[in-house]
C-alpha positions, 0 to 999 in steps of 0.5 A: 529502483524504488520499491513498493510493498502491496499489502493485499489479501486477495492473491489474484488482485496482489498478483495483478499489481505486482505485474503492473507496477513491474512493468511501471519499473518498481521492484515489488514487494506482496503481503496478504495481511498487516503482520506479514506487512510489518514482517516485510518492512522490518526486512527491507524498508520500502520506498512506499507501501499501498495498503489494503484495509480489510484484511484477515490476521491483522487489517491495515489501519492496525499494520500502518498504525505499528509500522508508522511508529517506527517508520514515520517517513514511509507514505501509505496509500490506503487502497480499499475498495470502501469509501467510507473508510476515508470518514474514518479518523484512523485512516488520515494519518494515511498520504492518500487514499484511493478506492480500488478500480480495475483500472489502475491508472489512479493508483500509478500516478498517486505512487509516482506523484508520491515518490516524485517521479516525473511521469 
């Protein structure tokens, strides 16, 4: 079972994707903020982890920065629900970059595509 870390600081929308992407079969991981995210990978290394950018204590470009340094190999999907952020050089060195819908389908396939799952 692959295992996914969401880094989200809203508790329903963290909630939400733990439940979904259950239900897709993957084992979840939750973190409200970039320090807990880097607390998480240092516990158990994820197989992807989707990352939200704007958060408090630690915002996500600085948590994937730190948690990129030691795990070059994790993808990162950005989810933020801002696209400008995409414009932003600190957020390329992210595997995908995708801005929150309340519909999740995009961010299910972009995980199985990352993790090379057939759909």
């Amino acid at each position: 079972m692959k295992t996914v870390l969401v880094v989200e600081d809203d508790k329903n929308q963290g909630l939400l994707y733990e439940q979904e992407l259950s239900l897709e079969g993957y084992n979840v991981m939750l973190a409200k903020n970039g320090k807990e995210a880097i607390a998480r990978v240092e516990e158990c290394v994820p197989d992807i982890i989707v990352m939200d950018i704007t958060m408090p204590t630690m915002d996500g470009i600085e948590a994937m920065g730190k948690i990129l340094a030691k795990h070059s190999k994790i993808p990162i999907i950005i989810n933020t629900a801002y696209s400008s952020y995409k414009d932003n050089f600190m957020t390329w060195s992210a595997d995908a970059y995708i801005v929150k819908s309340s519909d999740l389908t995009e961010l299910k396939n972009k995980i199985k595509e990352m993790l090379n799952i057939n759909a």
